[in-house]
C-alpha positions as CSV (number, residue, x, y, z in Angstrom):
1,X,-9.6,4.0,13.9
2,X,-9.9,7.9,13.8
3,X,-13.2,8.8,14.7
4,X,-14.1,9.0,10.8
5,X,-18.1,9.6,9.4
6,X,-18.0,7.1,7.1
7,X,-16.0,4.5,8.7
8,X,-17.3,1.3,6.6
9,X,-16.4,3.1,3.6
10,X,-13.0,3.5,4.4
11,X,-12.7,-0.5,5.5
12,X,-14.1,-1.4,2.0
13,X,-11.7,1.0,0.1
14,X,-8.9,-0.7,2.2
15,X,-10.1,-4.3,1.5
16,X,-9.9,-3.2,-2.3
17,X,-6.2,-1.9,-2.0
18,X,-5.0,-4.8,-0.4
19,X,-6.8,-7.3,-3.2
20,X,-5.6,-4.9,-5.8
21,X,-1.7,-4.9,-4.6
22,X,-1.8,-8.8,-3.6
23,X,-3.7,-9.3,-7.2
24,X,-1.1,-7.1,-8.9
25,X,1.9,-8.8,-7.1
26,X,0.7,-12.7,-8.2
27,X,-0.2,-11.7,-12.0
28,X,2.8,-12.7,-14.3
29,X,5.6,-10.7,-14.5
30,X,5.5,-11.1,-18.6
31,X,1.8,-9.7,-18.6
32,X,3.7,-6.2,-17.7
33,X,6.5,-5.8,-20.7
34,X,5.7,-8.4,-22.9
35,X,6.1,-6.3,-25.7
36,X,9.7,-4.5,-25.2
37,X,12.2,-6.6,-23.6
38,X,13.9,-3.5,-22.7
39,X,11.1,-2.2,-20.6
40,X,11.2,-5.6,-18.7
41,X,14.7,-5.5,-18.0
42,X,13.9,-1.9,-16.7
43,X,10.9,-3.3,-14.9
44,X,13.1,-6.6,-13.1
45,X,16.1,-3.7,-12.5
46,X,13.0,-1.5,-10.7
47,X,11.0,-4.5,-9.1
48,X,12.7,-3.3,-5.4
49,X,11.6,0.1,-6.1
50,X,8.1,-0.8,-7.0
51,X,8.1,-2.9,-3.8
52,X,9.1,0.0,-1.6
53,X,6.7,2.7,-3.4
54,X,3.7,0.3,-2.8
55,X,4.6,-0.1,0.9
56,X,5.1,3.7,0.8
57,X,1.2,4.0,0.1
58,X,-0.2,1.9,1.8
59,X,1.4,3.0,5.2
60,X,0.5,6.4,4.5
61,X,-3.1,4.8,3.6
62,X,-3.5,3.3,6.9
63,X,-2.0,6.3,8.8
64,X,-4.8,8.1,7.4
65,X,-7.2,5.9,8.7
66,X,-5.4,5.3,12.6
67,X,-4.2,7.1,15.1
68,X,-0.5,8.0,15.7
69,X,-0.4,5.3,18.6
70,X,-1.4,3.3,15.9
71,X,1.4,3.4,13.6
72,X,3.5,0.3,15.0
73,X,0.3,-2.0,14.2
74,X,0.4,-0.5,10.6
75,X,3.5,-1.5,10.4
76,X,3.2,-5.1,11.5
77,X,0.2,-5.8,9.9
78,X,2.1,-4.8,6.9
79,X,4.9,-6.7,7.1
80,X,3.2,-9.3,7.3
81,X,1.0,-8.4,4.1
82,X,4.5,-8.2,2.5
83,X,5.3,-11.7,3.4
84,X,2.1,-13.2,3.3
85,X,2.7,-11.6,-0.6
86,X,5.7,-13.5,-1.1
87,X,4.5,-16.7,0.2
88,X,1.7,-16.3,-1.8
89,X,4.4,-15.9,-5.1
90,X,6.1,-18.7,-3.8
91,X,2.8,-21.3,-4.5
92,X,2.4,-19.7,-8.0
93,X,5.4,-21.0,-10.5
94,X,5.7,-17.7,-13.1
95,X,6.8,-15.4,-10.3
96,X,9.4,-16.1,-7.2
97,X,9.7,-15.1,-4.0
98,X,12.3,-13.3,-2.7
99,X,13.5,-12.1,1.1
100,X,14.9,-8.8,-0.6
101,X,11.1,-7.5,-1.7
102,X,10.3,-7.8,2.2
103,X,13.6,-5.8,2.9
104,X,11.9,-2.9,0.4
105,X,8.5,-3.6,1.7
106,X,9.9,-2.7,4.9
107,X,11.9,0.5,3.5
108,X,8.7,1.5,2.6
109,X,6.1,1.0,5.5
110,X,9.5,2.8,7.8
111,X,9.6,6.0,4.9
112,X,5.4,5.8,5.1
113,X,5.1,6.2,8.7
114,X,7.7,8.7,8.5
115,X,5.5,11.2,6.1
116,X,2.6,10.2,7.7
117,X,4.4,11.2,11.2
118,X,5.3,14.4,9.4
119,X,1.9,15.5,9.0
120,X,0.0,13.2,6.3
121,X,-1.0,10.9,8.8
122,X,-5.0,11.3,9.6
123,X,-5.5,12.5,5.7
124,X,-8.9,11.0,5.5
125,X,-10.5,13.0,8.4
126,X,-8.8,16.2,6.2
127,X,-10.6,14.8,3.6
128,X,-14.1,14.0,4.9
129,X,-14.5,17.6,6.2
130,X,-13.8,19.2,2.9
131,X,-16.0,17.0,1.5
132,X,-19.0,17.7,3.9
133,X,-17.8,21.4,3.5
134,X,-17.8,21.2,0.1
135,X,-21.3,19.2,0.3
136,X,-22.9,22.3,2.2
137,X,-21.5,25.0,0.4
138,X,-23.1,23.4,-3.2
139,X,-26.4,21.7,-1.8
């Protein structure tokens, strides 16, 4: 982990991602358009998408958090979020499990790493020193 002030505050934040997106992944599909069927059509049509943005964010997430060196273990450990995601939709019978949402989870975590490569990455230590800037400057 980068060498961040408030280190257990980043690890709670990223527990609550990852229960948010594995929450948000095993809640019924119908919960999400059940008043326009053609928004769910949209929504079924986009599922990959949303798949791939969410993998997007959290690699960029954890790239803020880790090192460059780093990045290959981000992307494991989210691959196997992404399955560990399906296997979970799998035990649950109103949603289904499919091989192409790991394809576009992986899509995602390779186009994360790749912004995060391109600069993004370590966000959060940007982020803590404009806040203790900021913090000075007003108190």
């Amino acid at each position: 982990m980068l060498p961040l002030r408030y280190v257990r505050r980043w690890q709670i934040a990223s527990a609550f991602l990852l229960i948010f997106v594995l929450a948000s992944t095993l809640m019924p599909a119908a919960w999400f358009w059940s008043g326009s069927r053609d928004f769910g059509t949209w929504l079924i049509d986009f599922d990959k998408w949303l798949h791939g943005i969410t993998f997007v964010i959290l690699a960029v997430w954890f790239a803020g958090l880790y090192r460059p060196r780093s990045y290959w273990r981000i992307g494991v450990g989210l691959i196997l979020f992404g399955l560990f995601i399906e296997g979970c939709q799998q035990l649950v019978a109103y949603r289904s499990a499919e091989m192409f949402d790991v394809a576009a989870d992986i899509v995602g975590i390779v186009f994360g790493l790749v912004i995060a490569g391109a600069g993004l990455g370590g966000w959060s230590l940007r982020l803590e020193s404009w806040l203790i800037r900021r913090r000075e400057n007003h108190g």
